[in-house]
N, C-alpha and C positions, 0 to 999 in steps of 0.2 A: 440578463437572467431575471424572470420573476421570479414573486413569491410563491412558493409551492413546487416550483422546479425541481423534481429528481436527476441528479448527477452522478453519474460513474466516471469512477476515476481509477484507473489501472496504472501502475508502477510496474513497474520493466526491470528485469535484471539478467543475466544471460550470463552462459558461461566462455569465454572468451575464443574459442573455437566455433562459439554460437549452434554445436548440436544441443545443447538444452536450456530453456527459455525458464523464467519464472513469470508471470504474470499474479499480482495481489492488486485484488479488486476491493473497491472499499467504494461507497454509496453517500451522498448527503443530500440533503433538502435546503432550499434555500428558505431562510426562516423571514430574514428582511430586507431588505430596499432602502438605498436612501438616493436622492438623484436619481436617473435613467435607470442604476443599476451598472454592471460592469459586461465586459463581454466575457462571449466563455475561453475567449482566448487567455484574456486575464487573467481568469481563475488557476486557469493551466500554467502560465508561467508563475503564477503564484506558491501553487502546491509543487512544483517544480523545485522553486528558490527552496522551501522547507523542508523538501524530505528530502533531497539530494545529499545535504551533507550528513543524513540521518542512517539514511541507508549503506553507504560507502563504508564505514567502520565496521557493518554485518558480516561484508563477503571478504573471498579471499580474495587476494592478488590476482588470478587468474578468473576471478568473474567481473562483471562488471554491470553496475548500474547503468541502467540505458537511457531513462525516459519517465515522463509522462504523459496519459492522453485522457482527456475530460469528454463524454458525451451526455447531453441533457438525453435522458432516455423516458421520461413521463414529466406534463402528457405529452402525447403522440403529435405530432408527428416526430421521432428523436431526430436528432440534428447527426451532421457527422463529427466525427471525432476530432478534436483540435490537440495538436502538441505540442512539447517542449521537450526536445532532445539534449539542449545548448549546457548544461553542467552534467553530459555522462561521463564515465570515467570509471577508472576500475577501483575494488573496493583494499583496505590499507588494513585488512586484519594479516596476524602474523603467521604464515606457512600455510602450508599447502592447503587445498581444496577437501572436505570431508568427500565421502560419498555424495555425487551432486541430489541424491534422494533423502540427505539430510536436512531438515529443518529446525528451526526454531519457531516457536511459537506462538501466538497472543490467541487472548481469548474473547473474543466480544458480548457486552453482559446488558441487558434492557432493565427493565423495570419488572419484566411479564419471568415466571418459571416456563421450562421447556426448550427441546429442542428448536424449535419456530422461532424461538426468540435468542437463541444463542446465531454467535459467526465464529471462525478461527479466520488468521493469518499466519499462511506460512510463512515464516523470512525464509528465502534462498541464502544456499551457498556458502556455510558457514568454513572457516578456515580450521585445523589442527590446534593452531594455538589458542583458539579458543573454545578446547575439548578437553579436559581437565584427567587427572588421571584416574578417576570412576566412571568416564563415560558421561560427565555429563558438562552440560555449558558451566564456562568460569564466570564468578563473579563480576568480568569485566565483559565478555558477554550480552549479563543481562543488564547491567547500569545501560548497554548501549540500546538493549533491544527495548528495555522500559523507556528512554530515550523517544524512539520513534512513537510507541504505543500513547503515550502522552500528547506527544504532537497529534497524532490519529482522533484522538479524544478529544480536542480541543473544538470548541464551537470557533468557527475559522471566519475572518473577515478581510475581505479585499478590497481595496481602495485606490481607487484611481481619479486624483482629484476630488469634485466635488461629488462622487458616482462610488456606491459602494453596494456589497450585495455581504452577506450575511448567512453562514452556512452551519448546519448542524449534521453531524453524523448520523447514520441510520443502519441499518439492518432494514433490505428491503425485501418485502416477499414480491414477489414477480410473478406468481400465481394469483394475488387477489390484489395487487395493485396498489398494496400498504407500504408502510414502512413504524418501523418502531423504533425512537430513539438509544443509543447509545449512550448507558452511564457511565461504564465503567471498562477498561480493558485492564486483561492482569495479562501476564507473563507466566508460563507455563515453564515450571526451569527445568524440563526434560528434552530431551533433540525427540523430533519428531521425524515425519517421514512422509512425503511424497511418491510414490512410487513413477509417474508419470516422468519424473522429474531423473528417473533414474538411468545408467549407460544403456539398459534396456529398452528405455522406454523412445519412444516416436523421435525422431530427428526434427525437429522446430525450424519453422520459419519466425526469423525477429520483426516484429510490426514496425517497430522504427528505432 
C-alpha cells in the first residue's frame, strides 16, 4: 500500500440463520510508509486480529461476527477485495437477540461542522441483557461499545518485518473524491435502528 491510498474496510456480522447481514464500513488513508510498505492482505488480517474480539461482546448469542474485507478504492484503478474470516464466531452478550433492527451507535466527528463531515456506525445485533429496564443500553454495553469506537479512532499501524504502512481514519466523500480526518467518535447511549436490517426487511446474502 502507498502513501495516499484510500481503504475500505467492512466488518461483517449476521444473524445466525444468516436472513440478516450487518455490514459497517469504515474508510482510512494511508498516511505512511516505511520499507515496501505492507500488502493489503496484511492490513486485512490485521484489522481482523483487533476488531474481532471487539465486536463479539456487542451481539448476541445467536448472531455472529463473520469477518473482514479491505479494498484500496482511490486511486483508481480499486483492487479487489482481500479477507479475513479465520476469528468469526458468534457474539458472548447475555440472552436473547433484540429486534435484529436494533442498533447501537457511534458517532464520527472531523474537525469541519455539518452533516458532510459527520458518519454513524451501526453496531448490529445487540442482545436483551444488554437493554436495561428504560429501554436503553447498560453501562456494560457502552464500556464495550466505547471499546470498539476507540479502536476505530486509533491511527492504526501494520507491521510486517521491516515493511510497515501507516493508517488514519477518515470520513470519505465519494462524490468529490476527499476525505476528512476522524478526531473523535462518541457513543450515542440510545439503541438506535436500522430498518433494513429488520425481520421485514430483504433476506441477505453473506459476502463471506
Amino acid at each position: 500500500m502507498l502513501v495516499g491510498d484510500i481503504l475500505k474496510v467492512r466488518a461483517v456480522c449476521a444473524t445466525l440463520n444468516t436472513a440478516q447481514i450487518a455490514v459497517n464500513v469504515r474508510h482510512y488513508r494511508v498516511s505512511g510508509i516505511a520499507g515496501t510498505g505492507v500488502t493489503q492482505q496484511a492490513i486485512t488480517d490485521a484489522i481482523n486480529t483487533a476488531w474481532a474480539p471487539l465486536y463479539k461482546p456487542l451481539l448476541a448469542a445467536n448472531a455472529q461476527y463473520r469477518g473482514i474485507g479491505v479494498q484500496k478504492i482511490f486511486p483508481v484503478p480499486p483492487t479487489a477485495e482481500t479477507i479475513n474470516a479465520s476469528l468469526n464466531g458468534v457474539g458472548t452478550a447475555a440472552g436473547d437477540m433484540l429486534p435484529t433492527q436494533t442498533c447501537g451507535l457511534l458517532q464520527l466527528r472531523t474537525t469541519f461542522a455539518g452533516p458532510y463531515y459527520r458518519g454513524r456506525v451501526y453496531l448490529p445485533f445487540p442482545a436483551e441483557g444488554d437493554s436495561d429496564a428504560n429501554g436503553a443500553p447498560t453501562a456494560g454495553y457502552v464500556v464495550n461499545a466505547l471499546a470498539l469506537a476507540t479502536q476505530m479512532k486509533l491511527t492504526f499501524a501494520v507491521t510486517v518485518g521491516a515493511n510497515q504502512n501507516t493508517m488514519i481514519p477518515i470520513i470519505w466523500h465519494r462524490a468529490t473524491l476527499a476525505y476528512s480526518d476522524i478526531t473523535v467518535i462518541n457513543g450515542i447511549f440510545r439503541w438506535a435502528t436500522q430498518r433494513r436490517r429488520g425481520t421485514f426487511g430483504q433476506t441477505n446474502t453473506v459476502p463471506f
